[in-house]
N, C-alpha and C positions, 0 to 999 in steps of 0.2 A: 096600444092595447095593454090592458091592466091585468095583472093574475090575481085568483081569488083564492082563498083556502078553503077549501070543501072539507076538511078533517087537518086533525092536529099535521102537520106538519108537509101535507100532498100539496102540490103548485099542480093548477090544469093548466095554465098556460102554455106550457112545452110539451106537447105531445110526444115528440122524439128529437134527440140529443146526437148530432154527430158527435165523435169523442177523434180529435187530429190528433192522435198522438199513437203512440207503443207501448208494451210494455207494461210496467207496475201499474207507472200512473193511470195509465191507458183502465187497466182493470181498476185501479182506485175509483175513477169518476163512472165508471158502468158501474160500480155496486153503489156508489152515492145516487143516482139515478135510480136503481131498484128499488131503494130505498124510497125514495116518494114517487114511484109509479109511473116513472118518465120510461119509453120505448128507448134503449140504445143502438147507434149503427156505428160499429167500427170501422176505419179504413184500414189497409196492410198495404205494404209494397211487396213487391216478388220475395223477395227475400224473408218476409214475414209471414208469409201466408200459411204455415202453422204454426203461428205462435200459439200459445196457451191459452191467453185474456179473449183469443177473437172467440172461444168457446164459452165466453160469459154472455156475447151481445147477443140483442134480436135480429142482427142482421149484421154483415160483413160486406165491404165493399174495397175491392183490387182497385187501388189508385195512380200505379205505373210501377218501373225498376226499380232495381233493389238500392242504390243511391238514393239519398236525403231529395237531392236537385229534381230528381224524378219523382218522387209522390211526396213525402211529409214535407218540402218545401216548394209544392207545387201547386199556389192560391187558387189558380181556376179550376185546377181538376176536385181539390178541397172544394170550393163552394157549388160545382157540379153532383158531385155527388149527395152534396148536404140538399140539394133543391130534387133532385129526382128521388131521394130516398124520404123524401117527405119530413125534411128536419126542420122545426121551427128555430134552435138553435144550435150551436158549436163552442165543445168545450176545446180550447187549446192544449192543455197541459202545462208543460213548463216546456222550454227550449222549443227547438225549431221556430215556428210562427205564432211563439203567446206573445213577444214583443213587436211585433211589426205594426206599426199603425195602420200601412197599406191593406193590409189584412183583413183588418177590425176594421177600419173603409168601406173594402168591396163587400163583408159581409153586410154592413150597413146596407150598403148600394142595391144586394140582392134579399132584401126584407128577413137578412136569416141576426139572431138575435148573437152578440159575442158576449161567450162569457169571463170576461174581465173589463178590466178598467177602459172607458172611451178613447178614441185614438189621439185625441188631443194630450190626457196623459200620457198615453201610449210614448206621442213624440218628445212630450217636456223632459219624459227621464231617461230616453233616451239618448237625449243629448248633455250630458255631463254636465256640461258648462252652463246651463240654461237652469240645469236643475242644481246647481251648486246657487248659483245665484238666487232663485227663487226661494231655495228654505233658506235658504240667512235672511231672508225680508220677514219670513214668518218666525224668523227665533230660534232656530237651528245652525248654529256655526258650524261649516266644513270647516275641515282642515285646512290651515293656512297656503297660501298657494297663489296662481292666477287669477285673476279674475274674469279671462277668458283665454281664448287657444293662443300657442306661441307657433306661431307660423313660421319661422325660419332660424338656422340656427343662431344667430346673432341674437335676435327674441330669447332664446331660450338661456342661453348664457346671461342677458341681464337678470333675467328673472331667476336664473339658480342662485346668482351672487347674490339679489336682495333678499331669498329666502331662505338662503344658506346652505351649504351640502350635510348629510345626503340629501336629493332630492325623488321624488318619484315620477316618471313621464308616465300618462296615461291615454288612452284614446278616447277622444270627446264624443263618439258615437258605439263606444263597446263594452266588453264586459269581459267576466270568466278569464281575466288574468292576458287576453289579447292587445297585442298593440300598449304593453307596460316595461316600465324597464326604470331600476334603479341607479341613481349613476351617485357616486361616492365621492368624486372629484369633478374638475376642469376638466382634465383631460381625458376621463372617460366620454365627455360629455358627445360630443359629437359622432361617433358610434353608436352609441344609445340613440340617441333622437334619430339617427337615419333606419337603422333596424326598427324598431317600433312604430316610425310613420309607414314604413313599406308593410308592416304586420299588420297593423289596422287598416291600410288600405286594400288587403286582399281581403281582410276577415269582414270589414264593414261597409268597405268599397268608399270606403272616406279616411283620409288620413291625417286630421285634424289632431292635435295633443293637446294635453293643458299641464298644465306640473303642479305638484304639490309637496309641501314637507314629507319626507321621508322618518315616520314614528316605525324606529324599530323599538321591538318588542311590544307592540300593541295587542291590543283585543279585541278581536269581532264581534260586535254586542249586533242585532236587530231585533227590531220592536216588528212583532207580526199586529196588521190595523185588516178591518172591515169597514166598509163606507158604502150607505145605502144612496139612490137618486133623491131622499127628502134631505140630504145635508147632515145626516147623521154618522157620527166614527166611531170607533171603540178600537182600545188597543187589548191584545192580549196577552198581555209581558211580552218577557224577552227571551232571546235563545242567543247561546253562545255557542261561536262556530269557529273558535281559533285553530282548532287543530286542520290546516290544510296541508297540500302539496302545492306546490304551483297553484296557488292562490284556488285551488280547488277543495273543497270540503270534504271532510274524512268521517270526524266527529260533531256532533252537534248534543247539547244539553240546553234546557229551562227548568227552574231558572237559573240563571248566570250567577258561577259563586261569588264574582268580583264587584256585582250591582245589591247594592243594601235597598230595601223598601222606600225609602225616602226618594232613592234616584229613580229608581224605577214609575213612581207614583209623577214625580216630576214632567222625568223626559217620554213618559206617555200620554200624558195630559197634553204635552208641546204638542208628541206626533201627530195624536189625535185631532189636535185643533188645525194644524197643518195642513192636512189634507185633506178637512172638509172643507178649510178655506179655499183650496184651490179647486174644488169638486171634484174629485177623486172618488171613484165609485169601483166596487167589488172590493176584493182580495188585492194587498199588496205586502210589502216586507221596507220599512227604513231602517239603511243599517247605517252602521257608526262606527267609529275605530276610539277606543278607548286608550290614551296614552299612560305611562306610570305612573302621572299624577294624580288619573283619574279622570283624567279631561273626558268626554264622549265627542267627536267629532263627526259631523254629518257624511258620510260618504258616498252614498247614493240612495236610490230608493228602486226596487226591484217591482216593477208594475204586472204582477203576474204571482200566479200559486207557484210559494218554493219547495224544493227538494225535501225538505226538511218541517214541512209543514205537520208532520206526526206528532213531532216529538213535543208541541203546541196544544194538540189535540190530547195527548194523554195527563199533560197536567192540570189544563181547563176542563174536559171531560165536555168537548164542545167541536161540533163535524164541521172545519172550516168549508169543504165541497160543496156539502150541502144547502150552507150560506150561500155560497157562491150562486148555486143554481137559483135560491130564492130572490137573493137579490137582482140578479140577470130580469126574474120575471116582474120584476119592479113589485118586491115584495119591502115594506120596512125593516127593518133590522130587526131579531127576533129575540135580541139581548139590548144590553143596556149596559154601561159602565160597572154597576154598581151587583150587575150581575153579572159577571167577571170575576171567579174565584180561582186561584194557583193551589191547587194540593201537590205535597208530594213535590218529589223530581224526578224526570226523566232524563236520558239518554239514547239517540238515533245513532247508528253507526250503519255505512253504507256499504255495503260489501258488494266487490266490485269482482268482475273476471279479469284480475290482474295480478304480477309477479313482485309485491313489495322489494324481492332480493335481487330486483333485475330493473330496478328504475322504476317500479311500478306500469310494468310494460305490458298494456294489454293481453289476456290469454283466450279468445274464442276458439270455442269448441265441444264437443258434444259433453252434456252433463248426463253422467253413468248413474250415480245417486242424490238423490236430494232429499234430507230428511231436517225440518224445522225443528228448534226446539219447541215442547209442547208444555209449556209454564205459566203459570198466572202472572199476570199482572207483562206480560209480553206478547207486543204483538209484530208478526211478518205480514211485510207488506211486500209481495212479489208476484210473478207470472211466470216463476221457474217452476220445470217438474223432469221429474228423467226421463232421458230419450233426446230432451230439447236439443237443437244446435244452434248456437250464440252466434248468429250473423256477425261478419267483422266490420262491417259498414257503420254503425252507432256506437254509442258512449257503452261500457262497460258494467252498467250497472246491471247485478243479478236483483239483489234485494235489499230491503231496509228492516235493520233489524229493532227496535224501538223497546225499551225495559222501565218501566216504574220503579220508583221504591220509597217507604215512608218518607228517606231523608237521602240525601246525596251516596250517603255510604250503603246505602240497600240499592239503589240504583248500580252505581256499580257491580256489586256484587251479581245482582240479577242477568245484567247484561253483559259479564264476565260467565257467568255460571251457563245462560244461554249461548255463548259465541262455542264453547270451551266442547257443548252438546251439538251443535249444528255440522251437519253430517252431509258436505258436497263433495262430490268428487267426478273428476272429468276435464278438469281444467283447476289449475293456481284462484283462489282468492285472496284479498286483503284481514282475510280472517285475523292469520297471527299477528297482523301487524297491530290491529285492532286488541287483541288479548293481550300485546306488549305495550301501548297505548295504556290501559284501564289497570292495566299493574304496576307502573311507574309509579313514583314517589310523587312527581311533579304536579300527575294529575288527580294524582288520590286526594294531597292537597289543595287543589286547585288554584294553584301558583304554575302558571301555565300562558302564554303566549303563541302569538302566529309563527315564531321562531323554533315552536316546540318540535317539528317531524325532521327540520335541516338538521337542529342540535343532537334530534336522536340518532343521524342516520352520524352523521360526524363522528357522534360518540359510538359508534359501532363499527367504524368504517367502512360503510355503503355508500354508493352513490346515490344520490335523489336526481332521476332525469326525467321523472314522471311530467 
């Protein structure tokens, strides 16, 4: 079935939009929907059933306990509700079930449309080593390393000695820093490779690794790309995302200070050609690890809306969701290369219910005040309000806070001036750490690496256990 455009920018195809997810995003893709005339129906689990966002949908539906296992990771009772509430299709979000290919399968299986990339993507990047392989044939070097999984440790010992120490073990079916582990030496080595195959075995139910050079002090570069069903790509620069914890994102900015026009022009041309060669359809993120020379190394590719997909949206001045939902309806791409413009810089920073001074240690709990800053050129993206109580079952994120500015130095400022106004209390955020972040020397410069939160907390003497 084809969708048509009845007016600038409305898809009748999708009548109404289950939205699988919680939370921010959860509200993000119900106001993308309102926006072109799609019906929404939220799911909750027990433990969500006030959240804030469910008072955006046209309709709410209890999809079990307050554990993930029970509703937001539970595929039949998802495609159940999506068929009795009359949903032609199903937005994922990010996390939980937007990478499962089984997923994107059964919705297949039961005529409801998925919004993201096919399950065959679904599985090629999900498997590390498949997808390491496949972009070096299109012109994308990963990082030096295997060329597939080291199955035991005698494997993994040859393969650290020809690749050199340090090394990285990774798990060939996971993400988000599980099933990883840096080993320095020999004799760390076998510690490392047994912990990290027992981690990715619980976390992915596969304990497969693969290794790769270990670039310290690198840079998080990805290329955010759209890919329609006619073979069509486009990239929309880059976002830099060095500043983590445990491999988890803190900071994000575009464009990246350390990528010149030249590379960027380049290594998006690559992405873009990439992944229409391989037929990659919707919304995706290829990221890269940039070494001190400069190198950009292919790292994986994220088949799904990322977390940080805003801070995209405010330089391009372009609704990645709403793409998503046109493209879902086999709609062609509604831009073009060449209409792809970057103004301006942003900065996203995630502010999370956690205790920077305590390992960054989860704090759920009731929020007594919540007041946004109220600025130009800033926007919150949340589904926090006072009164809320922060189930302890999911991730920690309250909000995302997202700041423009002419040049990198008004960016800052904006999203310093913003953090410095925003007014939560009820529970520990990542606020301050956030305002000690964007006041550093390091990153006013943007001479800054993945080593930049270990070296702060070092130089403060904190611990990082987050």
């Amino acid at each position: 079935m084809w969708a048509r455009l009845d007016a600038p920018g409305r898809v009748t195809m999708f009548r109404s939009v289950l939205i699988a997810n919680r939370g921010e995003i959860a509200l993000r893709v119900i106001r993308a929907c309102k926006e072109l005339g799609i019906r929404t129906v939220a799911v909750h689990s027990e433990a969500d059933r006030t959240s804030p966002h469910l008072e955006y949908a046209d309709e709410t539906v209890c999809i079990g306990g307050s554990r993930s296992a029970e509703s937001y990771l539970n595929m039949e009772t998802l495609i159940q509700a999506a068929v009795q509430s009359d949903c032609q299709a199903l937005h994922p979000g990010y996390g939980f079930l937007a990478e499962n290919s089984l997923f994107s399968s059964l919705c297949a299986q039961s005529k409801i449309t998925f919004i993201g990339p096919p399950p065959g993507a679904v599985r090629l990047f999900g498997d590390k080593v498949r997808a390491r392989e496949t972009m070096k044939s299109l012109g994308l070097d990963p990082i030096p390393g295997t060329d597939g999984t080291v199955d035991n440790l005698k494997e993994a010992s040859a393969a650290a000695e020809e690749i050199g120490y340090p090394v990285l073990l990774k798990a060939s079916a996971g993400g988000g820093g599980k099933g990883m582990r840096i080993v320095n030496a020999g004799g760390d080595l076998e510690g490392a490779f047994n912990e990290a195959s027992l981690e990715a075995e619980k976390a992915f139910a596969n304990p497969a690794l693969y290794m790769e050079k270990y670039i310290s002090r690198g840079r998080h570069i990805e290329f955010q790309i759209l890919a329609d069903v006619f073979g069509n790509a486009v990239h929309l620069g880059e976002r830099e995302c060095s500043i983590q914890r445990s491999h988890q994102k803190l900071v994000e900015e575009s464009p990246s200070p350390a990528v010149d026009e030249d590379t960027r022009k380049a290594f998006g041309e690559k992405v873009s050609r990439a992944v229409a060669a391989i037929g990659y359809v919707n919304a995706g993120t290829v990221e890269f690890l940039r070494d001190e020379a400069g190198n950009l190394y292919f790292m994986e590719m994220n088949a799904r809306l990322q977390v940080e997909h805003p801070v995209t949206e405010m330089v391009t001045d372009f609704d990645i969701v709403k793409e998503q939902l046109r493209i879902a309806a086999n709609c062609p791409l509604s831009i073009t290369q060449d209409d792809v413009k970057m103004s301006g810089h942003a900065i996203e920073v995630r502010i999370n219910a956690e205790d920077p001074d305590n390992g960054f240690k989860p704090d759920p709990g009731t929020i007594t005040e919540f007041e946004p800053p109220c600025m130009d050129s800033v926007r919150v993206d949340t589904h926090i309000k006072p009164g809320y109580t922060i189930p302890p079952f999911y991730d920690s994120l309250l909000c995302k806070l997202i700041g423009r500015g002419e040049d990198r130095a008004g960016a800052i400022s904006t999203v310093k001036q913003a953090l410095e106004g925003f007014n939560i209390k009820g529970v520990k955020t990542t606020i301050p750490i956030h305002i000690e972040i964007l006041s550093s020397e390091e990153f006013r410069k943007g001479d800054y690496n993945t080593s930049f939160i270990p070296d702060l907390f070092r130089a403060k003497g904190r611990e990082q256990n987050g």
